[in-house]
N, C-alpha and C positions, 0 to 999 in steps of 0.2 A: 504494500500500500504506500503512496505515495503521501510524505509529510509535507506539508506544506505552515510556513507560519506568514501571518496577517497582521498588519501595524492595528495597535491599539488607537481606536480611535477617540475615547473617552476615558476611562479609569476604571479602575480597578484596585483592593486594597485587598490584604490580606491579614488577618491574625490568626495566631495561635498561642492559646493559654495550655502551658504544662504548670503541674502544681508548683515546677523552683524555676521556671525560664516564660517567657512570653517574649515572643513572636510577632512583628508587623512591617509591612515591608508594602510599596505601592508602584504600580505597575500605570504609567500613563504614555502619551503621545512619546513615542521613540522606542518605546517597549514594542513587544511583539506580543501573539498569543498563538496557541495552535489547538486547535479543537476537530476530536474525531473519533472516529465512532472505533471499537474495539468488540470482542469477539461477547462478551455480558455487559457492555457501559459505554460510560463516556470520559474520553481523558480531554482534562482540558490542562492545558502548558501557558503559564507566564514567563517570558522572559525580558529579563533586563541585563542588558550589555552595558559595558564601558566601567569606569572605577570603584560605583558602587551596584556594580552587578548581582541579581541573584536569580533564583527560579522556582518555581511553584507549582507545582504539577497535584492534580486531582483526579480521583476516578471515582466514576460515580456507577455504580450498576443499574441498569434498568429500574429495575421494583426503587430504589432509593430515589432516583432523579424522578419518575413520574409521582412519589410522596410530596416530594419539593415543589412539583410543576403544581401539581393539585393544593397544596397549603399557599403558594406564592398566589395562588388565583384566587383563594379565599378573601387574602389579606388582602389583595388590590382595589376589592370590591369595599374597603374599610376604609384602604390610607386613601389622602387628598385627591384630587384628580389628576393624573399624568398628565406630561406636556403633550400636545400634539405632535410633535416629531420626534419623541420616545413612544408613543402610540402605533405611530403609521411604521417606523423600523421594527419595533416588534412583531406587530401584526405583518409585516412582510415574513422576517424570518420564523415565524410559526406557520406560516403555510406553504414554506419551503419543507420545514421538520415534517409537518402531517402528509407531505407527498412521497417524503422519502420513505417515512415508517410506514404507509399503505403500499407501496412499492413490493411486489414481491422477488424476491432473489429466485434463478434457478439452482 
């Protein structure tokens, strides 16, 4: 499969709490990301180059990312109203996701 990484065109942040160390690190314009589908999930890759370089990688398994997808839809119908062109790029890229996942594979 062919990797491909995408300039970050917004932000992105990251943390992580261990009980003796905490984690935070931010991923914006000049970062990259790479997101793609794996054989149970989804890995998604931040990277950041140059002096204070690092990277961040996540994998989400199906049953856990469609938990996520369904709590995040809850909660939107709660927080404030989205902008208009955080709207209309979601809703682009979710009718890409829903073409791909009814796609069937030979």
């Amino acid at each position: 499969m062919k990797r491909t990484t995408h300039p970050i065109q917004d932000k992105a942040e990251v943390a992580i709490d261990f009980p003796d160390k905490f984690y935070m690190g931010s991923f914006s314009r000049g970062a990259k990301f790479e997101a793609r589908a794996e054989n149970d999930g989804l890995l998604i890759k931040l990277v950041r180059e140059g002096e204070d370089s690092r990277v961040a990688e996540v994998h989400l398994h199906h049953h856990l990312l469609s938990d996520i997808l369904t709590a995040w839809a809850e909660s939107l119908s709660q927080e404030p109203p989205m902008e208009d062109d955080h709207r209309k790029t979601l809703l682009d890229a979710l009718t890409s996701v829903e073409k791909a996942v009814k796609k069937k594979r030979r």
